[in-house]
Structures are given as C-alpha cells and as structure tokens.
C-alpha positions as CSV (number, residue, x, y, z in Angstrom):
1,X,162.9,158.6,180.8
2,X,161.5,161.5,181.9
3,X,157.9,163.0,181.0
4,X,157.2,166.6,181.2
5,X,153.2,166.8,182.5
6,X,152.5,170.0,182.3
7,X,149.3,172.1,180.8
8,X,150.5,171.9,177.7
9,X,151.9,168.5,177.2
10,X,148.4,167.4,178.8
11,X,146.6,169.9,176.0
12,X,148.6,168.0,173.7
13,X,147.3,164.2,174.7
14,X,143.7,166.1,175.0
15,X,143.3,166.9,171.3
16,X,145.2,163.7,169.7
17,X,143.0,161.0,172.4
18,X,139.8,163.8,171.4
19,X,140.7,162.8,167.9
20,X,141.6,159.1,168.6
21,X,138.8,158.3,170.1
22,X,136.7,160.3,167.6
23,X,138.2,157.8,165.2
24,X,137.5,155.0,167.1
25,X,134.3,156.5,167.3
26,X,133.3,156.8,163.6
27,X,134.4,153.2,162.9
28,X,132.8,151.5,165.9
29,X,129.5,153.3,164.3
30,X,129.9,152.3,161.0
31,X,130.3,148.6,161.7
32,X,127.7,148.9,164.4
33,X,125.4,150.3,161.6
34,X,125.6,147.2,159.1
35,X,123.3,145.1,161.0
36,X,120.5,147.5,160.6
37,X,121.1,146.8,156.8
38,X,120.3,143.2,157.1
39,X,123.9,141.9,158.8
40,X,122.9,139.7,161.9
41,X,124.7,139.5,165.5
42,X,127.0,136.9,165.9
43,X,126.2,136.0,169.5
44,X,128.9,136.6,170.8
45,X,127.9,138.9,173.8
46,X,127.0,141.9,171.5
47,X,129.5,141.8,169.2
48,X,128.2,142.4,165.1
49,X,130.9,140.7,163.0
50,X,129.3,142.8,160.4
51,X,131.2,145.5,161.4
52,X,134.8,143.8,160.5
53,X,136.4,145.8,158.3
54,X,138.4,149.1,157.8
55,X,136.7,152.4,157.9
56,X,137.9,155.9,157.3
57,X,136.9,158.8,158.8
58,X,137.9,161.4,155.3
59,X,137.3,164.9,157.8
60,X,140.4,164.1,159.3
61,X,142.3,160.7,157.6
62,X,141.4,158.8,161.0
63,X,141.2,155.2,159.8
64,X,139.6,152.3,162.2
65,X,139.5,148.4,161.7
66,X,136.8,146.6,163.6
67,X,137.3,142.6,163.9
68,X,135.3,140.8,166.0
69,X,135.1,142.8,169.6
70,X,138.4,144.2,168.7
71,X,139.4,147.6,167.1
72,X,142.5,149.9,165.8
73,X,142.4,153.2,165.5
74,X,145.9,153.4,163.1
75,X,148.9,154.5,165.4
76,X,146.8,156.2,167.5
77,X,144.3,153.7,170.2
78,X,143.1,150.3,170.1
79,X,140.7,148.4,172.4
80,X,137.8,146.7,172.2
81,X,134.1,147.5,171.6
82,X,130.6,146.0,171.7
83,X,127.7,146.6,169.2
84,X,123.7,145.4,169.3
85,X,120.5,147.1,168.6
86,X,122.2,150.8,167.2
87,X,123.9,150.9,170.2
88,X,128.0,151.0,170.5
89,X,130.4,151.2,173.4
90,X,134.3,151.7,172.8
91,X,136.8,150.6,175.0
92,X,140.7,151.9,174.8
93,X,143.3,149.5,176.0
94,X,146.2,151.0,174.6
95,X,147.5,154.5,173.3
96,X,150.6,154.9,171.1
97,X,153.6,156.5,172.3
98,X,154.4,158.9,169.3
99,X,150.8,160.2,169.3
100,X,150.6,161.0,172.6
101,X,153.8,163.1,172.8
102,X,155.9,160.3,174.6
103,X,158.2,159.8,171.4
104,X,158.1,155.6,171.5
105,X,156.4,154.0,168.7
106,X,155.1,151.4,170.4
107,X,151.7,150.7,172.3
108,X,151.0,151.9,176.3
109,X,148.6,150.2,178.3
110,X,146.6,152.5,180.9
111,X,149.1,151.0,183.8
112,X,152.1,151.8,181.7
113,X,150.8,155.6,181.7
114,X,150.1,155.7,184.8
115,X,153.4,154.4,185.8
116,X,155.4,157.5,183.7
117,X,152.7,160.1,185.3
118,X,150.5,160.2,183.4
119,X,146.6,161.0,183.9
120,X,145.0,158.5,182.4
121,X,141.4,158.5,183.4
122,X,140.1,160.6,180.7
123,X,141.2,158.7,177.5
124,X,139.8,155.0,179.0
125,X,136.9,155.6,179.7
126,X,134.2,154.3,177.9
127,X,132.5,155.9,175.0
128,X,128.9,154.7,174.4
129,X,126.5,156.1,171.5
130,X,124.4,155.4,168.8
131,X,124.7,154.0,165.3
132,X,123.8,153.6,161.7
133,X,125.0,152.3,158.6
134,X,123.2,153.3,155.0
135,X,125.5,151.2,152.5
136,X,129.3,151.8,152.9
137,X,128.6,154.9,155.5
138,X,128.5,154.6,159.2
139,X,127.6,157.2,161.6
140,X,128.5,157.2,165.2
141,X,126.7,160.2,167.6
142,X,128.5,159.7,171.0
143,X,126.5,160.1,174.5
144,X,129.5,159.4,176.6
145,X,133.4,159.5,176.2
146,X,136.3,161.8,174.7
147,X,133.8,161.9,172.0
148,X,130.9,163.2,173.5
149,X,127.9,165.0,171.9
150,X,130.0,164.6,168.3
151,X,128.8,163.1,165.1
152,X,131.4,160.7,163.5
153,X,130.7,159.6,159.8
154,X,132.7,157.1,158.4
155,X,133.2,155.6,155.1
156,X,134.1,151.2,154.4
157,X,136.9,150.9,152.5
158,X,137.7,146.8,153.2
C-alpha cells in the first residue's frame, strides 16, 4: 500500500492526533481528578483506579475509557497513562488507521507508522498536566504533548 506524506496528508494526522490526544487528555484528567474527591491510589505505581470509567469530552464528542493504567480514546488512540497527586501523563501506543487518513480500521503501533513513512514522533510523545475532578467533571490543563497549554473538561458517563 502506498501512503501519500505530503503537507497536507501530514495537516490531516496533525489535527485528528491534536484532537485525539485532546481526548485522551480530558479523560486522563477526569479520572485523575477523583482521588482529590476522596478516591485513594491503588498502588500500583501511580495508577488511581478511581479514574476507571468512560468520560466524554461534549465540545467535540471525544469519548475516553480509563481502566487501570490503560486508556481508549474511541477509534482514535489508546495507550497508557499514570495518575497521583493532580498530576497525569498520557502515553499513545497505538493510532487508528481510518482516523489518521490510512483507510484500515484497525490499530497502528508507532513501529507500524514508521514502517509505511510515517512521522511519528509528534503523536507519541508523552503528554503530562494537571488534574481535577469536582463530582462527575474532570479537567485536564496539559504542560506537555499534542495537547499542550489546552484545557480539557470532561464529563463521567460510566
């Protein structure tokens, strides 16, 4: 299969990972919120099982289900994520095809981009913030990421 890279197809993966990880974002903040509401870490190396769940970012429809370290940004990124103190960090592992212009719906690792040309360093790298959670809302400010300097807020809906 061939993969056009040009400008514009790589405009294209901008914006949808910007709004993937923005997701991923929200989510991550909302669970990461809950312990400041009473919920207690797990101990399991930073990861706050009160964030388990599915969130939904209403702005723009982005829903994200945190479980245990893990998270899944519907059809769009999944990866894993760490939580303590107000603090997040969100790791992609994997993109999905459609999303991301390639046409396959089905889930690329970072090695299977890179093995069809594509640049993959600025949708897996990490994106660190803050969070909160006030009831059923989470909020996730980003420091670092395709989300930086942007305020997620995110609603629990399971």
């Amino acid at each position: 299969m061939s993969v056009n890279t040009d400008n514009s197809k790589e405009f294209f993966m901008k914006n949808t990972f910007k709004q993937l990880g923005f997701a991923v974002l929200m989510t991550a903040i909302a669970l990461s919120t809950l312990p400041l509401t009473g919920c207690q870490d797990d101990d399991k190396g930073g990861v706050d099982t009160a964030l388990n769940g599915t969130w939904i970012d209403h702005e723009n429809g982005m829903q994200v289900k945190y479980n245990n370290g893990s998270f899944e940004a519907t059809e769009q990124a999944k990866g894993t994520y760490t939580a303590s103190g107000g603090n997040i960090t969100l790791t992609i592992t994997h993109l999905y095809g459609s999303r991301i212009g390639i046409g396959d719906s089905k889930w690329y690792s970072k090695t299977d981009l890179k093995s069809i040309g594509y640049n993959t360093s600025y949708y897996f790298t990490p994106m660190k913030g803050t969070y909160s959670v006030n009831s059923n809302t989470l909020t996730v400010t980003f420091d670092s990421g395709i989300f930086e300097d942007e305020e997620l807020i995110f609603t629990k809906v399971k």
